[in-house]
C-alpha positions, -999 to +999 in steps of 0.1 A: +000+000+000+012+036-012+015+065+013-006+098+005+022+126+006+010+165+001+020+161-036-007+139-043-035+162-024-023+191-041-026+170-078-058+156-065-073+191-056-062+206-086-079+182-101-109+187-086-111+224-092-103+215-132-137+199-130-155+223-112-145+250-137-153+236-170-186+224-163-190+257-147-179+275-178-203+251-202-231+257-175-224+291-183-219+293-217-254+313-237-271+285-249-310+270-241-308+254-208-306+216-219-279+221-242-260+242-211-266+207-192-253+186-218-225+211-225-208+211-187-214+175-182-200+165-213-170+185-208-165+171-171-165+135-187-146+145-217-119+160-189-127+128-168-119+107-192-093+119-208-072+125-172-079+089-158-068+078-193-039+093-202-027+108-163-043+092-135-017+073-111-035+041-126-039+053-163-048+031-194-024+045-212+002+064-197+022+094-210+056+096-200+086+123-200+077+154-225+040+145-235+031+134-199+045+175-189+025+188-223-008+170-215-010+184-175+005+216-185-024+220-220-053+200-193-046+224-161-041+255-183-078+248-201-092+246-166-076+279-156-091+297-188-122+283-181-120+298-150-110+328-157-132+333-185-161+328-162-151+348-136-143+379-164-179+374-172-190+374-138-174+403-123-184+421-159-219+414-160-218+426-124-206+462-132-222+466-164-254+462-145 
């Protein structure tokens, strides 16, 4: 059995917040409201999929050296935007109103 070390809470809240931003930012994306449903929960099982795929600690198919760096660094950066895209249009709406 593995030990849990800070390294892998940090990865695994990370992670977390990854999830919570894009389907925020398809829940929030101007579209009727089904299609903003389908929108952030097919993006959180796109990103689900493709992490326990490709980066998960027990991954399918696991990325090593310079496209294992390129995948976390392109899959954390899209989560970011997301999030910051949202919260632009947040605190925007907010003033322009």
């Amino acid at each position: 059995m593995s030990t849990l070390n800070f390294t892998d809470v940090l990865y695994f809240v990370a992670e977390i917040l990854v999830y919570v931003a894009v389907a925020w930012w398809g829940f929030t994306r101007d579209v009727p409201g089904p299609l903003r449903w389908c929108l952030a929960l097919g993006l959180l099982v796109l990103f689900a999929v493709t992490w326990g795929l490709l980066a998960s600690p027990r991954a399918t198919f696991p990325l090593h050296g310079v496209a294992d760096a390129a995948f976390r660094i392109a899959w954390f950066g899209l989560g970011a935007a997301a999030a910051i895209v949202v919260i632009v249009q947040r605190s925007t709406a907010a003033v322009s109103h």
